[in-house]
Structure formats: structure tokens, C-alpha cells
C-alpha positions as CSV (number, residue, x, y, z in Angstrom):
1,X,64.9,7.3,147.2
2,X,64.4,10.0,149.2
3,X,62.6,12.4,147.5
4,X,63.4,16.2,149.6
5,X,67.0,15.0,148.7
6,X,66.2,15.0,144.9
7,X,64.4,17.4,144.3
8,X,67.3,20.3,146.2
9,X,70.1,18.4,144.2
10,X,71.1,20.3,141.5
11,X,72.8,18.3,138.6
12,X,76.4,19.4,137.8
13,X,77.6,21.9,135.5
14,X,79.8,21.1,132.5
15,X,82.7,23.7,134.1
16,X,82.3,21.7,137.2
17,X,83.5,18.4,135.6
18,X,81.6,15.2,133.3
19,X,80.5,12.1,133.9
20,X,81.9,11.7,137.0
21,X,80.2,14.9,138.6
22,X,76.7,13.0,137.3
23,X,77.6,10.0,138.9
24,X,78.0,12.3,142.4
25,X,74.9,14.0,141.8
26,X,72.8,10.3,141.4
27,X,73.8,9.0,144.4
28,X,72.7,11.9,146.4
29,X,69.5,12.1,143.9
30,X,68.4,8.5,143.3
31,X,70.9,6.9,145.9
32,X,69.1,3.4,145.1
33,X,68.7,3.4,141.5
34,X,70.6,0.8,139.7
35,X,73.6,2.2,137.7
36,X,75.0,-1.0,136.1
37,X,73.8,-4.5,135.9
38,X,77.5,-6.4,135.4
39,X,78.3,-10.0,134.7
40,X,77.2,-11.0,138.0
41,X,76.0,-8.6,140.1
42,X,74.1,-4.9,139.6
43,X,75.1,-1.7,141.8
44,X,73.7,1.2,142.8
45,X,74.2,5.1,141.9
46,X,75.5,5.4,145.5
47,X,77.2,2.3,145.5
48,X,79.2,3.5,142.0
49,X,79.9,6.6,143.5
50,X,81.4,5.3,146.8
51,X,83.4,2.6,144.7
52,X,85.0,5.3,142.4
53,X,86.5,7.0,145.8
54,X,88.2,4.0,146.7
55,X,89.4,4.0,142.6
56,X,91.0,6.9,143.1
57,X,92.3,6.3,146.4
58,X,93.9,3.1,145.7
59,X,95.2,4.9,141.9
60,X,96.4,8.1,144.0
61,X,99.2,5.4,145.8
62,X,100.3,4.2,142.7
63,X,100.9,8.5,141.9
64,X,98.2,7.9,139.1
65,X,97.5,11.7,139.0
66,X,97.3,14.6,135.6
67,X,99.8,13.7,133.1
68,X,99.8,9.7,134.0
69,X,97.7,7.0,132.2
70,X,95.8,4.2,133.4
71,X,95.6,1.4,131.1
72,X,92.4,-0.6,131.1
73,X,92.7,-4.8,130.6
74,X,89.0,-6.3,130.7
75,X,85.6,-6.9,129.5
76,X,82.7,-5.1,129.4
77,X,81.4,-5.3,133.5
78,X,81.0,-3.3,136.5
79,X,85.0,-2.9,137.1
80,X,85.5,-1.0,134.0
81,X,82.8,1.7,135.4
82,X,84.8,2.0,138.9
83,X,88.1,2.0,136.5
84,X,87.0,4.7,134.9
85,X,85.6,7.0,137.1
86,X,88.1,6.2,139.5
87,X,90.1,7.4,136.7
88,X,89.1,10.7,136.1
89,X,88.7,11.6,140.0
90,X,92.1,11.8,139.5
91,X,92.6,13.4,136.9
92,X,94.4,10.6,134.5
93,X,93.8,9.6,131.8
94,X,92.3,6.2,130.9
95,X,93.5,4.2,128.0
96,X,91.4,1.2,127.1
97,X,93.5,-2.2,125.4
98,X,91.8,-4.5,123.4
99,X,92.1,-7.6,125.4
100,X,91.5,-10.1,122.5
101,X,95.0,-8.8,120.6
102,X,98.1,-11.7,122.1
103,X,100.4,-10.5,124.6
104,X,103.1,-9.8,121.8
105,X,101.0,-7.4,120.6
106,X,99.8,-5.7,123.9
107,X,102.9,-5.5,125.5
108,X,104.0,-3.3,122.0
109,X,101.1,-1.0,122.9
110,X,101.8,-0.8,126.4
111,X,105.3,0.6,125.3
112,X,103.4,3.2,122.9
113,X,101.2,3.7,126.1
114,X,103.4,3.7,128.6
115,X,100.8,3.8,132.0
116,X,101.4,4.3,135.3
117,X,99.3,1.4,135.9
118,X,97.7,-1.6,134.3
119,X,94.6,-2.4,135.4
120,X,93.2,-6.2,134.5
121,X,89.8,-7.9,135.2
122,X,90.0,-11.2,136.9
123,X,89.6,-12.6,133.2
124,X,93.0,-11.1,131.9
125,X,94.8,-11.5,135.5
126,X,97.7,-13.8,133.9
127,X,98.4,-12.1,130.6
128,X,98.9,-8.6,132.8
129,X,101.1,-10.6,134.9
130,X,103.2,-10.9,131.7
131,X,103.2,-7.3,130.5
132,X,105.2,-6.1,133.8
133,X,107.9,-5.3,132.3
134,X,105.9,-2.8,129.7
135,X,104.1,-1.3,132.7
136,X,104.5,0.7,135.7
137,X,102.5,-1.3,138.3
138,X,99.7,-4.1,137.3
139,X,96.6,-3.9,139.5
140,X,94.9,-7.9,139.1
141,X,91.7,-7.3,140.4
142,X,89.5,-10.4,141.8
143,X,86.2,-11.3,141.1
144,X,84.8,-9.3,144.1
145,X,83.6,-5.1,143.7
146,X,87.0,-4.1,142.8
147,X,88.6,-2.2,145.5
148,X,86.5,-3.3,148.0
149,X,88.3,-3.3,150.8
150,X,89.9,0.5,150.3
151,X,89.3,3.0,152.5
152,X,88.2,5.8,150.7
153,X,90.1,9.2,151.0
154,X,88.5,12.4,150.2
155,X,91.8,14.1,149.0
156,X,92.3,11.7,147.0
157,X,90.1,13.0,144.4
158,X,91.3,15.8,142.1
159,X,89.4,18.3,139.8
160,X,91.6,18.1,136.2
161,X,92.7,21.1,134.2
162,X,90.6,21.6,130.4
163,X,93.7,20.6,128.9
164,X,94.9,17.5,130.8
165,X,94.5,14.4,128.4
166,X,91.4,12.1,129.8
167,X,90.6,8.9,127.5
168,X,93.0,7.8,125.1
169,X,91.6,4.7,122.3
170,X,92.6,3.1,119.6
171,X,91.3,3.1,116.1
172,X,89.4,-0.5,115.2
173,X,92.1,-1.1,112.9
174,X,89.7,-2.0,109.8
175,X,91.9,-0.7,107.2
176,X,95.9,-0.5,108.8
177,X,97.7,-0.5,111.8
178,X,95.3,1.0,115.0
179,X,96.6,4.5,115.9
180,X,96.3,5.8,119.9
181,X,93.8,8.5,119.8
182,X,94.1,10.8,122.6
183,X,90.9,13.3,124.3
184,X,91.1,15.9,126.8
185,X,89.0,16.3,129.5
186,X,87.6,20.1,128.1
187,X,86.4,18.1,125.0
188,X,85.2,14.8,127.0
189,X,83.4,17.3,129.5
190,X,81.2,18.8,126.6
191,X,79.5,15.8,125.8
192,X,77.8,15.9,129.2
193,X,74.2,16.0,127.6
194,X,72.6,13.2,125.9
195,X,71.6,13.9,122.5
196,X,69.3,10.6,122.4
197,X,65.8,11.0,123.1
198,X,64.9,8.6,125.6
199,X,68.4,8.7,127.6
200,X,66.7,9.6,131.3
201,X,66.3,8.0,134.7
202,X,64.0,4.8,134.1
203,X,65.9,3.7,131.0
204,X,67.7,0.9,130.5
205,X,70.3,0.6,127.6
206,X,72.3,-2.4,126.5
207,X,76.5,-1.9,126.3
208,X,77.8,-4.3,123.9
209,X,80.3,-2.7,122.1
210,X,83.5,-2.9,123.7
211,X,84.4,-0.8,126.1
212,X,87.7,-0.1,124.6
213,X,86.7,1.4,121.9
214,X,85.0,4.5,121.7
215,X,81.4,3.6,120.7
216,X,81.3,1.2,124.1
217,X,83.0,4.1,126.1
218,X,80.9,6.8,125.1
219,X,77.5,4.9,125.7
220,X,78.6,4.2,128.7
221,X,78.9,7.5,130.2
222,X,76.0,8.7,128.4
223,X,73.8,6.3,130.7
224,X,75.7,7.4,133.5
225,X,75.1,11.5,132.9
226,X,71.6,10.3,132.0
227,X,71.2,8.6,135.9
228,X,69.7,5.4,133.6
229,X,70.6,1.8,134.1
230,X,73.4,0.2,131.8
231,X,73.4,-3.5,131.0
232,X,76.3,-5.6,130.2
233,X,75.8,-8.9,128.0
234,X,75.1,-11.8,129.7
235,X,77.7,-14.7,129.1
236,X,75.5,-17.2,128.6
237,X,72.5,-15.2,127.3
238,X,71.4,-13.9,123.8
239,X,71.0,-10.6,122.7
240,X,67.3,-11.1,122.9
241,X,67.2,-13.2,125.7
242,X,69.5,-10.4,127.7
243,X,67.2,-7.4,126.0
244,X,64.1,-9.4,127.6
245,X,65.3,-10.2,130.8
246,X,66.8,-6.9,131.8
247,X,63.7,-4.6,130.2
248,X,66.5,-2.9,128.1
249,X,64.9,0.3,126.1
250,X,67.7,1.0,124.5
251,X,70.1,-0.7,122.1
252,X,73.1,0.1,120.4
253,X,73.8,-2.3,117.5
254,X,76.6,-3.0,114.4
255,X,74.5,-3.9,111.7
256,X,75.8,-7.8,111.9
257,X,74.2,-7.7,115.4
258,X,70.6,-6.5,113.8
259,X,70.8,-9.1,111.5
260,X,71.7,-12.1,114.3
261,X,68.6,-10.4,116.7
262,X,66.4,-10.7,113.0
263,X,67.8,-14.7,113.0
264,X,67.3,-15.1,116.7
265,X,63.9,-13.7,116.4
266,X,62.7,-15.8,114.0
267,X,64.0,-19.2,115.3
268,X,62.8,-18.5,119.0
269,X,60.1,-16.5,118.3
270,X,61.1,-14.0,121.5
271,X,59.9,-11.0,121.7
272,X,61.2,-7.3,123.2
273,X,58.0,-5.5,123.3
274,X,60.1,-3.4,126.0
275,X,62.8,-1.9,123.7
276,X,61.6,1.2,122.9
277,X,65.1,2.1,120.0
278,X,67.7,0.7,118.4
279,X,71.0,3.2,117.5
280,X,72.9,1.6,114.9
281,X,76.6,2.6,113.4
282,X,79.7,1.9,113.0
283,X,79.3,0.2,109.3
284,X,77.1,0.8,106.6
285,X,73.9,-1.0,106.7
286,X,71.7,-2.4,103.8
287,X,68.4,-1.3,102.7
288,X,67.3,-4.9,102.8
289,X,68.5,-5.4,106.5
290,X,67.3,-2.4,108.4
291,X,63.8,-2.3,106.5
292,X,63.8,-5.9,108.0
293,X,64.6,-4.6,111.2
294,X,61.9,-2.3,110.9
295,X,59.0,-4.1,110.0
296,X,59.9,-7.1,112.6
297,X,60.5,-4.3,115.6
298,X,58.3,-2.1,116.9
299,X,60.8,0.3,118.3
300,X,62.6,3.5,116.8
301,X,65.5,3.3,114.9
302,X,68.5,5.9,114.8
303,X,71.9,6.0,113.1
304,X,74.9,7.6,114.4
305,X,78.0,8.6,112.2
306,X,81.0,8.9,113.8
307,X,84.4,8.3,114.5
308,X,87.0,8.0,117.2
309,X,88.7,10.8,116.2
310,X,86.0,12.8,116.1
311,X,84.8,12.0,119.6
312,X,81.7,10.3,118.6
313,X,78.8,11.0,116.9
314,X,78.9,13.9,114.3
315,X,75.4,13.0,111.9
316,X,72.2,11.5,112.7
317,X,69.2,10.3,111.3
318,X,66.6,10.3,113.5
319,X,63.6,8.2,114.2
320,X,61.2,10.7,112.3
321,X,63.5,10.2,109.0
322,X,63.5,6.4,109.2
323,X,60.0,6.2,106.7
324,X,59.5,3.4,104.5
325,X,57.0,5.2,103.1
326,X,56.6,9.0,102.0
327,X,57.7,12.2,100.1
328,X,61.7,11.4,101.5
329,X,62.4,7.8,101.6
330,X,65.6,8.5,100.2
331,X,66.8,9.8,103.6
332,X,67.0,6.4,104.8
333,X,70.5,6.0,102.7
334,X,71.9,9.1,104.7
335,X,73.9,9.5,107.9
336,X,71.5,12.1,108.9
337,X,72.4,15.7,109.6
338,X,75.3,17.0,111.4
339,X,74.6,17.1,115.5
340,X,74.5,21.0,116.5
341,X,77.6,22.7,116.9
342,X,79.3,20.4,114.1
343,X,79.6,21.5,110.9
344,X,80.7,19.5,107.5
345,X,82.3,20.3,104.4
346,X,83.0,18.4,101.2
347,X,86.3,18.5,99.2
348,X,88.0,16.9,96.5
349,X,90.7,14.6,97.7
350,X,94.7,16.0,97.4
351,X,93.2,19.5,96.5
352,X,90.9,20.5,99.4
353,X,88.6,22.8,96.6
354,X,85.0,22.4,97.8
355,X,82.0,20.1,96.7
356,X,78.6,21.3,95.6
357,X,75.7,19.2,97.0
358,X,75.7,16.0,95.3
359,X,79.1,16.1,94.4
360,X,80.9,13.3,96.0
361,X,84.4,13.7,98.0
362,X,85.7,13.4,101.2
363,X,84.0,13.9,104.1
364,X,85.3,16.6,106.8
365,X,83.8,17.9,110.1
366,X,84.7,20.6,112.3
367,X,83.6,19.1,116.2
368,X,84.3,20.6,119.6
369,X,84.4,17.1,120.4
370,X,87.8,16.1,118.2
371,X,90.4,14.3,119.3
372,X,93.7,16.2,120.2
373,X,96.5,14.1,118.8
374,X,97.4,10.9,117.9
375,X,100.0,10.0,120.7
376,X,103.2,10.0,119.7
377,X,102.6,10.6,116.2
378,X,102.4,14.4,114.7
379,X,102.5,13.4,111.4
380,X,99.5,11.1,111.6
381,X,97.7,14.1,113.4
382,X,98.8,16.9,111.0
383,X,97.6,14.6,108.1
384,X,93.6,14.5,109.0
385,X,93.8,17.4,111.4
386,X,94.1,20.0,109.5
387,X,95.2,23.9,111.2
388,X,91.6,25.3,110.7
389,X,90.3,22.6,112.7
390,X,88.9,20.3,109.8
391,X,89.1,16.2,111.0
392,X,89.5,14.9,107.2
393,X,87.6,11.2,107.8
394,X,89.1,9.4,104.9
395,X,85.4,8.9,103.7
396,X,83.7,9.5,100.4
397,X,80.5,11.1,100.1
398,X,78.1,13.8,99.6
399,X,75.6,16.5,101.4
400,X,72.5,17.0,99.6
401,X,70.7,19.9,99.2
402,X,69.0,19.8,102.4
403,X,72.1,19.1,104.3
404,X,71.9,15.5,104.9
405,X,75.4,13.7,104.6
406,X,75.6,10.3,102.2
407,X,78.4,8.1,103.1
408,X,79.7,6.0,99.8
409,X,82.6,4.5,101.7
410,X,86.2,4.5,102.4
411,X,88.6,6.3,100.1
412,X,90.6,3.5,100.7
413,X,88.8,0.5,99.4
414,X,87.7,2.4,96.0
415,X,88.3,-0.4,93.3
416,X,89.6,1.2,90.0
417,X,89.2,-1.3,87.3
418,X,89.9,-0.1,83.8
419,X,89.7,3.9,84.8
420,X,86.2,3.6,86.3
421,X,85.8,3.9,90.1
422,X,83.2,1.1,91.8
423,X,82.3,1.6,95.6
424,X,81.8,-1.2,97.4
425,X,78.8,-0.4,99.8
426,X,77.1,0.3,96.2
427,X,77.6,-3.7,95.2
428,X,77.2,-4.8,98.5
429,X,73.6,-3.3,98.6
430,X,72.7,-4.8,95.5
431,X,73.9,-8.5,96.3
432,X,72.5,-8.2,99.9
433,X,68.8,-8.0,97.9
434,X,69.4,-11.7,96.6
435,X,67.6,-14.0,98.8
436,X,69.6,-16.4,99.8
437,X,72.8,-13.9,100.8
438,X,73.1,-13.0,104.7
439,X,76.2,-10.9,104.3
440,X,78.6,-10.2,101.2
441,X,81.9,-8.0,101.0
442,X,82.9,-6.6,97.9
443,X,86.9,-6.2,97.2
444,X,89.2,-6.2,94.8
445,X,92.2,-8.2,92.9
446,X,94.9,-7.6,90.6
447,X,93.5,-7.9,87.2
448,X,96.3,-7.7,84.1
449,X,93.9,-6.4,81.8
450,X,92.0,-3.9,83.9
451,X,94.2,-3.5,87.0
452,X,91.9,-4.3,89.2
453,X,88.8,-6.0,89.0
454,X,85.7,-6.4,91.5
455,X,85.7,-9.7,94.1
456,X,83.4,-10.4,96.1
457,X,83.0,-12.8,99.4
458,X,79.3,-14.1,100.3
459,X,77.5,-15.6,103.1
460,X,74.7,-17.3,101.9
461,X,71.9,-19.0,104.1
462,X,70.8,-20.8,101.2
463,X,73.2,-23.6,100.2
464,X,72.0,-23.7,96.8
465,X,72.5,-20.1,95.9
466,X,75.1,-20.5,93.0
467,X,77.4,-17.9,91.7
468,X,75.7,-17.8,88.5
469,X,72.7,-16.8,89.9
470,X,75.0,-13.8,91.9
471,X,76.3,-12.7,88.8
472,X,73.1,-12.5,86.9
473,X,71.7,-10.5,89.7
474,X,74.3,-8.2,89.8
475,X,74.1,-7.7,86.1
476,X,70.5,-7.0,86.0
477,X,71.2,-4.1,88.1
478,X,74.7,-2.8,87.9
479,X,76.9,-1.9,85.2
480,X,79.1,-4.5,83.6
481,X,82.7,-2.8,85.1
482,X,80.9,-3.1,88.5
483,X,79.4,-6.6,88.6
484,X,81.9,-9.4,90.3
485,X,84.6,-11.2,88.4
486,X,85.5,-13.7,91.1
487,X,82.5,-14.9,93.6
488,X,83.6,-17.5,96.6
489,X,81.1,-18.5,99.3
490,X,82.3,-18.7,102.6
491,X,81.0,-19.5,106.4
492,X,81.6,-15.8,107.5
493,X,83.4,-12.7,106.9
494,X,86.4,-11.7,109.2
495,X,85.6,-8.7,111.6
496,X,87.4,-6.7,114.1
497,X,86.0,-5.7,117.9
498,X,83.5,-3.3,116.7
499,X,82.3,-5.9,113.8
500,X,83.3,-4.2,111.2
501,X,84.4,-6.4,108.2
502,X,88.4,-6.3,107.6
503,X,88.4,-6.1,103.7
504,X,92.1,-6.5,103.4
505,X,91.2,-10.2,105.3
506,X,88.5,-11.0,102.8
507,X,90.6,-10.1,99.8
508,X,93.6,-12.5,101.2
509,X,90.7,-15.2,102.1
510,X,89.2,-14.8,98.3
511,X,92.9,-14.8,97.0
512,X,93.4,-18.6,98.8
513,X,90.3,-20.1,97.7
514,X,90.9,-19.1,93.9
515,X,95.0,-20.1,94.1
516,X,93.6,-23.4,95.8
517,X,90.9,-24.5,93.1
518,X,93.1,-23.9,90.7
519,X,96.0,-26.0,92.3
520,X,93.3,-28.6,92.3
521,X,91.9,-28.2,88.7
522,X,95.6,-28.6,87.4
């Protein structure tokens, strides 16, 4: 690195574009520093930068430019990166697709879509062969740096207006059908700062959420603004194993990934005396797990709340208020507090009237960061976007008097049963304090008498946990209303891209295994 070069390179402005304007300003500054260790092979800042110009040169001859879309077919590696940037030097916008759906299903949200270009790792080469007739132009990239052999052409790179629209995802599709969520590039451009401590030249964070999704997507351009060093999953490594090998410092986690790193960790005994945090999100987490986490890592912990619509994070609880011990344990059960120029409000669902601290309701924000539309859909939009600027999340829960924000769950999967409402995540924490039970989701079934009555799915690492002894847990701690009427073990729970459990998959699953014992009992 050469050091005179650094030191008179001055790091972008946010008016003078996002992540790729950091990724120009690295390879002048720390030309040699590693931006992205992929699948199999690790780049360079200067390297990135010079593949993104040959992006957007190849992209420019397809007439990718502002107004088109770029659709985005592929795992987690280097290609994405150069997709991406290559992307916005153009000013398009990039649409990620969830390469695990079947090509029925893609090639019905490549209609929705409707890109320019398709875009396909070496992976997915044949199933974007088969969407052709959904997309403009397919680009198969080999194995090689993508783009490799392009000339790079200065004029090829365009500076895009505020308002042009710059990543479109999808929703994770936990509770109905995944809606297109569109960004523009004034929005994207004002998360140019890294709000986690730690984010700077010399770290190393781990990507493994998808890069389709927003969580994935965002963390990736934080590292990137940050000039730190990304690392995509090894194929054939762990977590641990990847997070020891690479000298990754930071992590970002689902809470079913904590809990395989706790199993891992015990049965290999490996240690990460590197990682210095561990952000975690996405899905509510148990008391029971992340004290685990805790007290087996030696690393911070920080939990982000957030959604794609609203851009990303909006709350966090930060490593000071993750205490096992002290005057304000109870913060561990919040989101944390809103991020700074987010505000939140509480209202009663259907009327909108306002909720005093501790009164529970649904959750709205007001973000710079929110989303702009769902494509093609104004009705959707107009329904959790409301004309003040309110994103209406579709969760339940509460602000305390100190302002911390306490998610209860989904509006949507509140069980009624007999007039009295039961949250799930409330159950859920109590059975996931039973020894014995790794995971456990709480649902519901019809129920003649009370109209619905609680269900619930477990995961049990124990073989001889018994659902008597589930029930008389749950019973010693919860009111009788609340406490399971159906209990069926089962190998795992069914979860979408960003491992978040599908409840509506768990009820059907429950649903089978009663209809079929009591076929076999008749």
C-alpha cells in the first residue's frame, strides 16, 4: 500500500454516490487490501474496482442503464460483488432472485421483474438458460473473474439521479406470498456509514445470509464502505471452521445459526478467539440461547431489528446492553433503541390512536432509509406505507419508558383461543428453557370449543423428552389458555432463506402427524 496515496485520498461524499464511490476510493487507498475472500479465490480493493468497469461495460451493451433492472441468479461469491457494483455504475437497478425457488416459480418473478438482463453464476447457468423467454438477455457467467476478458470503458460508467430505483428484493415470504420491494439510490446512498462498531479497514466479517435478501445485501456493502474484508462460506467448511480459518471479527447470525456454532462448539471443541462480535436478527431469539452464546463466546453481541422494507436496521441493542447481570437485565428481551434519525410510534391496530409505553400494538417507524414501493403493487404499498411516511411493520409490541422497543411478534400468528390472545415467541421462550428442547414453534389449530387452540412443534435433542413432561413445564409457568393442546416432535422445523421458521408449514406438518395417528389408532 502505498502510503502518500492514502493518506491524500479523500473518501467519498454521500452526494457523490454509495458503495460504489468507497470501493473507488479503496483501490486508490489500500489498492492491495483484500475486499472479498469468494468460493475460490480472494480479490483485491483494486482488483474489485477494475472488475466493476468491465461490469458496467459489458451491462452498458446490453443498454442496462437508469430505468432498467439487472436480475441477479447466484450464490453468495465474488460475482455477485462485480454484479452489483457493476450494477450501480450504471445506474440500474439490481434485483436479487432467490435461486433455491424451481424455475416455475422464477420465471413468474422474472415476469413481475422484467430485467434487461439475467445474470447467473456458473451454478445456475442451465436454469437461466430456461428463463429466456421471461428475460431480456441471460449473461451465463463461467467459473473464471466474471467479465474477465472485457475491456473496460470509462463512459461506460454513469452517475444515477436520487430518484432512479437501485436494489429491488423480495420479502422472505415467512408469512404469504414474497412481495418485490423496490429502493432508490437517494435512500441506498444514505446508509454510506457503518453504524457497527468495529466495521473499519483490518476487519473481517462473515456474509452468510443470502445475498438476495436484504440482510446479506446490506452487510455486504457495509464491508465494502468500511474498506474491510468480506468472507463468503466455505462449501465444505463449518461455520466455525470458516470463522477460524479466515480470522473473521465479525459475524452476522439467525439465531438457528448461534445455536448450530453452540453444537459445533461443543462436539469439536474449536475455538474463534479472533471474532471480536456477533450481530444477530432476523427472528426472535431465546433467553436460554443467546445467554448460551454468551457465556460460551468471548465476543460482543448486538441485535439488529429490521426489515426489508424499511431498508435495514431501524433498533439496536448494543453490546453495553447485552448484561446478564445488573440494574437492566430486562433489556436483553428488547430490540434496542431506534438508530438516529428513525423514529417509532405505537398504535392500536385498525385505529392508528397511539400507545402509551408499555402498551402493546403495532410497531411503526419513520426511516430515511424506507423502501419506495412495492413494484407493481400500490395497494400493497398504500397499505403499510402510510402518507405521513409511517412503514406499519405488521409487528406487535411495545416501547418502554426509556424508549427501548419490545417485539411480541407478528400480528399475524396471534392465536385467539376462547377470547384470550397468546403470542407465540411468549410459549416459545418458556418451552426453549426445558432441557432437552433445541428448537420449538408454537402455532395454532382449529379448536370447536375454543376456536383455536395452541400447537406446538418441538425439536428435542433428548429422545426421551416426553410430551408429558412439555406440558407440565409449560403449565408450571404459563397460564392454562396458553399451555399446548397438541405437542408432536419432529426432526426440524421448516425455514425459509433467511432461517426464519415458516409457521403456516409447521401448522400443516402438526396437522399430518395428528390426522395420521389417529388413522392408525382407528
Amino acid at each position: 500500500m502505498n502510503t502518500n496515496e492514502a493518506s491524500t485520498t479523500a473518501p467519498p461524499s454521500a452526494a457523490a454516490g454509495g458503495v460504489e464511490a468507497w470501493v473507488r476510493h479503496y483501490a486508490r487507498a489500500q489498492p492491495d487490501a483484500v475486499a472479498v475472500i469468494g468460493l475460490h479465490r480472494t480479490i483485491t480493493y483494486r482488483e474489485l474496482d477494475e472488475a466493476a468497469d468491465r461490469a458496467a461495460t459489458a451491462l452498458a451493451r446490453h443498454q442496462v442503464g437508469p430505468g432498467s433492472r439487472v436480475a441477479w441468479l447466484g450464490r453468495n461469491d465474488i460475482a455477485y460483488v462485480i454484479t452489483m457494483l457493476g450494477t450501480r455504475r450504471r445506474g440500474a437497478c439490481l434485483a436479487g432472485l432467490n435461486w433455491r425457488e424451481p424455475a416455475a416459480q422464477l420465471s413468474s418473478v422474472c415476469t413481475l421483474v422484467d430485467p434487461t438482463v439475467l445474470v447467473a453464476d456458473s451454478a445456475n447457468a442451465d436454469v437461466a438458460t430456461s428463463l429466456g423467454e421471461a428475460v431480456g438477455a441471460v449473461v451465463r457467467l463461467g467459473p473464471g473473474l466474471p467479465w474477465g476478458e472485457e475491456a473496460a470503458d470509462p463512459s461506460a460508467v454513469l452517475t444515477a439521479a436520487d430518484s432512479d430505483d437501485c436494489m429491488l428484493y423480495f420479502t422472505s415470504g415467512s408469512t404469504g406470498r414474497p412481495k418485490a420491494v423496490v429502493h432508490r439510490y437517494d435512500r441506498v446512498n444514505r446508509n454510506t456509514v457503518s453504524l457497527l462498531p468495529g466495521f473499519e479497514p483490518g476487519a473481517v466479517t462473515l456474509i452468510i445470509p443470502p445475498v438476495f435478501h436484504i440482510a446479506g445485501a446490506v452487510w455486504v456493502q457495509h464491508t465494502l464502505i468500511s474498506g474491510a474484508t468480506m468472507v463468503f462460506p466455505q462449501e465444505a467448511s463449518t461455520i466455525l471452521q470458516t470463522i477460524s480459518g479466515f480470522g473473521v471479527t465479525h459475524a452476522l447470525m439467525v439465531p438457528a445459526l448461534i445455536q448450530a456454532m453452540l453444537t459445533e462448539q461443543a462436539d469439536s471443541g474449536l475455538r474463534a478467539p479472533q471474532l471480536r462480535q456477533i450481530a444477530y436478527g432476523t427472528s426472535p431469539i431465546t433467553s436460554t440461547l443467546l445467554q448460551a452464546a454468551m457465556e460460551r463466546f468471548s465476543c460482543s453481541f448486538i441485535q439488529c431489528y429490521g426489515s426489508t422494507e424499511s431498508g435495514g436496521v431501524v433498533t439496536m441493542l448494543g453490546a453495553d446492553d447485552h448484561q446478564l447481570t445488573g440494574p437492566h437485565t430486562e433489556r436483553m428481551a428488547s430490540a434496542g433503541v431506534p438508530l438516529p434519525g428513525i423514529t417509532v410510534r405505537v398504535v392500536q391496530p385498525g385505529t392508528n390512536e397511539a400507545c402509551g409505553p408499555g402498551q402493546a400494538g403495532e410497531l411503526c417507524f419513520r426511516t430515511p432509509l424506507v423502501m419506495s414501493r412495492y413494484l407493481d403493487d400500490p395497494e400493497a404499498t398504500a397499505a403499510v406505507l402510510d402518507a405521513d411516511g409511517w412503514l406499519h411493520t405488521r409487528d406487535l409490541g411495545y416501547t418502554d419508558a426509556d424508549g427501548y422497543v419490545y417485539v411480541v411478534g407478528r400480528l399475524d400468528d396471534v392465536i385467539i383461543t376462547g377470547g384470550e390472545n397468546v403470542h407465540p415467541a411468549e410459549v416459545e421462550e418458556v418451552l426453549s428453557s426445558l432441557p432437552g428442547v433445541v428448537a420449538a414453534c408454537v402455532t395454532w389449530l382449529p379448536d370447536e370449543r375454543w376456536g383455536q387452540a395452541v400447537a406446538v412443534a418441538v425439536v428435542r435433542g433428548d429422545t426421551s423428552l416426553a410430551a408429558n413432561t412439555v406440558l407440565e413445564h409449560c403449565r408450571a409457568r404459563l397460564a392454562h389458555y396458553k399451555c399446548p393442546r397438541w405437542i408432536v416432535f419432529v426432526d426440524d422445523l421448516p425455514r425459509n432463506a433467511m432461517g426464519k421458521v415458516i409457521r403456516g408449514q409447521v401448522r400443516d406438518r402438526i396437522a399430518d402427524r395428528l390426522s395420521s395417528q389417529a388413522q392408525e389408532g382407528a
